[in-house]
C-alpha positions as CSV (number, residue, x, y, z in Angstrom):
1,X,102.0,121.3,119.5
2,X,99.7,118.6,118.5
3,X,96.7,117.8,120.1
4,X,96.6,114.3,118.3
5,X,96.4,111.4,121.0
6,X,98.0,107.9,119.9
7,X,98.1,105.3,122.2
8,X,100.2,102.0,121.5
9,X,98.8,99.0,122.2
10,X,101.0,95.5,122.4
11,X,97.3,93.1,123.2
12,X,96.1,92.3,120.5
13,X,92.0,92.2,121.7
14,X,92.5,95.1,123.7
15,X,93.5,96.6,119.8
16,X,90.4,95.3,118.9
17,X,88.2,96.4,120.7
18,X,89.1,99.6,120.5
19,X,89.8,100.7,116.8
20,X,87.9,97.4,115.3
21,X,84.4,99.3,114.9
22,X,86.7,102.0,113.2
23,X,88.2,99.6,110.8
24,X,85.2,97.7,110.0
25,X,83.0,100.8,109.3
26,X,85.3,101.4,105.9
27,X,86.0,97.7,105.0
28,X,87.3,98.6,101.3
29,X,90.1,101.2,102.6
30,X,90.5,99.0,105.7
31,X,90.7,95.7,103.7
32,X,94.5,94.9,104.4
33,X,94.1,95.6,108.6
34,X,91.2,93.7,108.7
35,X,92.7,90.7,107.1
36,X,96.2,90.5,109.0
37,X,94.2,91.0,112.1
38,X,92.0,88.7,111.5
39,X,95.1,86.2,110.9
40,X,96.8,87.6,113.9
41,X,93.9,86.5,116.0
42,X,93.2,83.1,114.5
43,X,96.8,81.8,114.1
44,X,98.7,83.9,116.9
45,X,100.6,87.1,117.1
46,X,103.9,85.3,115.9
47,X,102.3,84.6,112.3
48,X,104.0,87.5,110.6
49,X,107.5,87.4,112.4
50,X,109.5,86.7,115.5
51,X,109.2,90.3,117.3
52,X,105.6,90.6,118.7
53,X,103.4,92.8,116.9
54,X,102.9,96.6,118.0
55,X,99.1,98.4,117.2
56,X,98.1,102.1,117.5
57,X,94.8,103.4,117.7
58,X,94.3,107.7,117.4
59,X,91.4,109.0,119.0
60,X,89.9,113.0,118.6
61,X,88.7,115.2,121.4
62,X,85.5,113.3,121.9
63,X,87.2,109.9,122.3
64,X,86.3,108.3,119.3
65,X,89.3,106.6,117.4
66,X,89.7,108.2,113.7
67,X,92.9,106.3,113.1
68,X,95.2,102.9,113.3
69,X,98.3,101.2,112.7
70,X,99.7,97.9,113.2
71,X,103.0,96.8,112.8
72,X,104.2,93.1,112.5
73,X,108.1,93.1,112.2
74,X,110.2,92.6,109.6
75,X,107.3,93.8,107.9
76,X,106.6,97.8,107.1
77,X,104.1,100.1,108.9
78,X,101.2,99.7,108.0
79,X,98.4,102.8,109.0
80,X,95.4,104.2,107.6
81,X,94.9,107.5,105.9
82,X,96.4,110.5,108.3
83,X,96.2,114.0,107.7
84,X,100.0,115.5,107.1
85,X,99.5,117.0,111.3
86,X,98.6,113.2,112.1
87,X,101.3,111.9,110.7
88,X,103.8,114.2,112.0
89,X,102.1,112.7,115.9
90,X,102.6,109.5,114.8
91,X,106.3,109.7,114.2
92,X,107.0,111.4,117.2
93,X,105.0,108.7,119.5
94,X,106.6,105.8,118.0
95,X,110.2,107.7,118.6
96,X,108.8,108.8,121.9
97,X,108.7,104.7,122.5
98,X,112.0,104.1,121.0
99,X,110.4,102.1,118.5
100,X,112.3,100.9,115.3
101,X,111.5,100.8,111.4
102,X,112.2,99.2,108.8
103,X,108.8,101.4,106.4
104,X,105.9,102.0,105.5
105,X,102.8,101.3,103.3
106,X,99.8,103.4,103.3
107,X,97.8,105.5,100.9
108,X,100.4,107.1,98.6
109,X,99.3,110.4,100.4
110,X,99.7,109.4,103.9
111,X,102.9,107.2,102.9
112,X,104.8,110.5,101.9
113,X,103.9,112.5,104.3
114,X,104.9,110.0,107.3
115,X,108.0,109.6,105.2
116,X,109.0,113.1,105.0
117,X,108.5,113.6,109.1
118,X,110.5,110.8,109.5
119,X,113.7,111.7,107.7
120,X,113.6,114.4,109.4
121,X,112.9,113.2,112.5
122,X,115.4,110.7,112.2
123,X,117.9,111.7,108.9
124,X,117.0,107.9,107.5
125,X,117.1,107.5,103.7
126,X,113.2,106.0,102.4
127,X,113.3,104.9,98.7
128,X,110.1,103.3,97.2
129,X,109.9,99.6,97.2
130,X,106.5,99.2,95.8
131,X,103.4,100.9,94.2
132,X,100.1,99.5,94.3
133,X,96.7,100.2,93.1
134,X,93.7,98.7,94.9
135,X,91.0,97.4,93.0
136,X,87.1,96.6,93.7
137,X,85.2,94.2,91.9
138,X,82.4,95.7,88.9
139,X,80.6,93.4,87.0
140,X,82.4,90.4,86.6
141,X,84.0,89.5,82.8
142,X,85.6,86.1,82.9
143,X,87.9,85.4,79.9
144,X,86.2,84.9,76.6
145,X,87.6,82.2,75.5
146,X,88.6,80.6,78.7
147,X,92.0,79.0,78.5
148,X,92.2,75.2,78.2
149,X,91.0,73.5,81.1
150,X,89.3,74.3,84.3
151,X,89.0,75.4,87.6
152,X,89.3,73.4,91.3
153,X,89.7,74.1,94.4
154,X,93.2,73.3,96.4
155,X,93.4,70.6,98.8
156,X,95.9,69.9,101.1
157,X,97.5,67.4,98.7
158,X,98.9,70.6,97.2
159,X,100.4,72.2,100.0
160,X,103.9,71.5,98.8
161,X,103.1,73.3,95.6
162,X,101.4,76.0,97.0
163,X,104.1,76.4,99.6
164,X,106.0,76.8,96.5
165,X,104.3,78.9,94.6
166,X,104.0,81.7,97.4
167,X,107.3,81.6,98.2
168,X,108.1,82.5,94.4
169,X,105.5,85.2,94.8
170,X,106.8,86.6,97.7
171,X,110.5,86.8,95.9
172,X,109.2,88.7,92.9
173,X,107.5,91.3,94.9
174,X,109.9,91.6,97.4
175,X,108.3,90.8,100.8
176,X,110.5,90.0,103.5
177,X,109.0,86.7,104.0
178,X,106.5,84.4,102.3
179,X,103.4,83.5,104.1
180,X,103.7,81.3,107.1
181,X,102.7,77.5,106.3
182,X,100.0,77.2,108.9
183,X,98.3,80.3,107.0
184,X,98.2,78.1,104.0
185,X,97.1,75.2,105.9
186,X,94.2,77.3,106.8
187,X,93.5,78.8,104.0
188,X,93.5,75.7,101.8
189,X,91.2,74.3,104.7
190,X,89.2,77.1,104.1
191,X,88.5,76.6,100.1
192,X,90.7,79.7,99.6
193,X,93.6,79.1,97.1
194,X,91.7,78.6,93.4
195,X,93.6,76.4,90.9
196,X,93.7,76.7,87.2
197,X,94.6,73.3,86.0
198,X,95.3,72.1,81.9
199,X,93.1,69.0,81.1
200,X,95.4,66.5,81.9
201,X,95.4,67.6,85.4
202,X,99.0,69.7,86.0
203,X,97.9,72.7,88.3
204,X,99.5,76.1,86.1
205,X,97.9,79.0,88.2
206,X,96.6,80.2,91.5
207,X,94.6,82.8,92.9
208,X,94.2,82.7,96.7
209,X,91.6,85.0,98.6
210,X,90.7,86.0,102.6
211,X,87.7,84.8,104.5
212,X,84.2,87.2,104.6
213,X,85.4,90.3,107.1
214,X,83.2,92.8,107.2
215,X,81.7,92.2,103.9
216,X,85.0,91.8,102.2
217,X,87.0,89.6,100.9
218,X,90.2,90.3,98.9
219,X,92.4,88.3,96.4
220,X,95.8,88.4,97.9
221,X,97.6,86.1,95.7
222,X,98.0,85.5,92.0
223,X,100.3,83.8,90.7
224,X,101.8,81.4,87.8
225,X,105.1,80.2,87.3
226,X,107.3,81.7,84.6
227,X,106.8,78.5,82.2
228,X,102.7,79.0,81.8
229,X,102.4,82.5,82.3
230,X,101.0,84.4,78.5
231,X,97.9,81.9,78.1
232,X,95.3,83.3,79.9
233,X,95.9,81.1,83.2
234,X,95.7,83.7,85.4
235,X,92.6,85.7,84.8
236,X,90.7,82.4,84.5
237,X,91.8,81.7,88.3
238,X,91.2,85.0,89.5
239,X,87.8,85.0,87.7
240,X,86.9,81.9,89.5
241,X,88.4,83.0,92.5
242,X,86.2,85.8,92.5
243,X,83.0,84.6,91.5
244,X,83.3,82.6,94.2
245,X,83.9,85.1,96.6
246,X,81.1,87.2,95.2
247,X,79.2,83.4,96.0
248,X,79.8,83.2,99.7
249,X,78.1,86.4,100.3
250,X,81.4,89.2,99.9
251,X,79.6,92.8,99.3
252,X,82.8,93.8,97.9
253,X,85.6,92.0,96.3
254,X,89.0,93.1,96.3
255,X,92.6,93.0,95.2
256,X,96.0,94.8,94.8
257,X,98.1,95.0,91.8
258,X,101.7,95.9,91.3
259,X,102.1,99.2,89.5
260,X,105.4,98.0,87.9
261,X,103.5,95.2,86.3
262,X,100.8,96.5,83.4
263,X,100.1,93.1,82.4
264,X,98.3,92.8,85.6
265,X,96.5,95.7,86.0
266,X,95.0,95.4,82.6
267,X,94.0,92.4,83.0
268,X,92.2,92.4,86.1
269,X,90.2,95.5,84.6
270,X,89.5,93.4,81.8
271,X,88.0,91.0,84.4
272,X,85.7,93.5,85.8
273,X,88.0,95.2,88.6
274,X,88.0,99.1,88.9
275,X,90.6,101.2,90.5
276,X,90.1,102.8,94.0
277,X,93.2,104.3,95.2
278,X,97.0,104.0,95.3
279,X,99.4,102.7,97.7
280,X,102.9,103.1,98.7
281,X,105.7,100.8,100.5
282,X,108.8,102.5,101.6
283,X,112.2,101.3,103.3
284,X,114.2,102.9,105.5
285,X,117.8,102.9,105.8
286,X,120.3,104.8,108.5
């Protein structure tokens, strides 16, 4: 029998309060919690989906919480790294809540094992949706020659395009829905979508990053349409994107990219990005 404690938690500051300090003291590992927290808190708890969000925090003998999940429906599980034992406890308190899933992301590690207790907790089917390495900022290498034209920052004349353009992202990668429009509107407000544009103006990449959390920020989304990809558009926005992260004070500077996709990977190391670790999404089916 376990001695592992998880408590489930449906407010979202009460979630805060308690396994924040935890998430913030390993910003890099914690990078995607802190974010869509972060989001949850600014633009509501219904940002992500209809079905309000569901948070876990695990705490050790003495109290102190070594652990956390969140879990914003239609979206996967998404929880830190857990020993094989800790997984197996989380699985049985969320069935012990009746509570329903549709994955899970987490380290590759931690991903599997939660996986395997849940089949056989529950005889579902998981097959791998996604692999993902997460990358941290070195020294910074922007292209060399830069493609033709030049950098600017989206305004919110270009929320249609934008709109667009992550909804065309999400497609390709497979994420049950695109990001919500007033997440754009605030990031654009923010400075926070990068646009490579050709010099007579037409907008042919973007590269969109988080606020400063916790001495973070991460790139969360690259993208060019099919028609300009192969010329260099994209590393010149994410270059930009990150040297101006790296500008407004982030200690680290993140991103995520596809495993699937080796065009990608090699060129954000050729950009100065080095790997950390890799990450797994899974979907269930009965």
């Amino acid at each position: 029998m376990s001695d592992d404690h998880w408590r489930l938690i449906t407010d979202l500051t009460e979630f805060l309060d308690e396994a924040g300090p935890f998430l913030r003291s390993r910003p890099v590992r914690h990078t995607v919690s802190l974010s869509v927290l972060e989001n949850l808190r600014t633009q509501g708890t219904s940002l992500y989906g209809d079905r309000h969000p569901v948070f876990g925090a695990l705490t050790d003998a003495d109290g102190q919480v070594v652990a956390a999940f969140f879990h914003t429906p239609p979206h996967p599980l998404n929880v830190t790294r857990l020993a094989p034992h800790q997984a197996q406890s989380l699985a049985d308190a969320l069935l012990s809540h009746d509570h329903q899933l549709l994955g899970i992301t987490s380290d590759k590690t931690t991903a599997a094992a939660f996986v395997e207790s849940w089949r056989h907790r529950t005889n579902t089917t998981a097959t791998v949706i996604r692999g993902e390495r997460l990358y941290r900022l070195g020294e910074l290498t922007p292209p060399e020659p830069a493609p033709p034209g030049r950098p600017r920052i989206a305004t919110s004349a270009d929320h249609a395009r934008l709109q667009a353009w992550n909804s065309a992202f999400a497609a390709e990668l497979g994420f049950p829905r695109p990001a919500a429009d007033s997440l754009l509107a605030s990031r654009i407000a923010a400075g926070g979508f990068t646009l490579w544009e050709t010099p007579d103006g037409t907008p042919v990449s973007m590269a969109a990053a988080t606020g400063l959390i916790a001495g973070q920020i991460r790139i969360v989304t690259v993208y060019t349409p099919p028609e300009h990809r192969a010329r260099g558009y994209a590393g010149a926005a994410t270059a930009e994107a990150s040297r101006r992260a790296r500008e407004a004070g982030a200690q680290e500077v993140l991103l995520f990219a596809d495993l699937a996709n080796r065009t990608s990977n090699a060129l954000y190391q050729r950009i100065g990005y080095r790997p950390v670790e890799d990450f797994t999404a899974y979907g269930f089916q009965d």
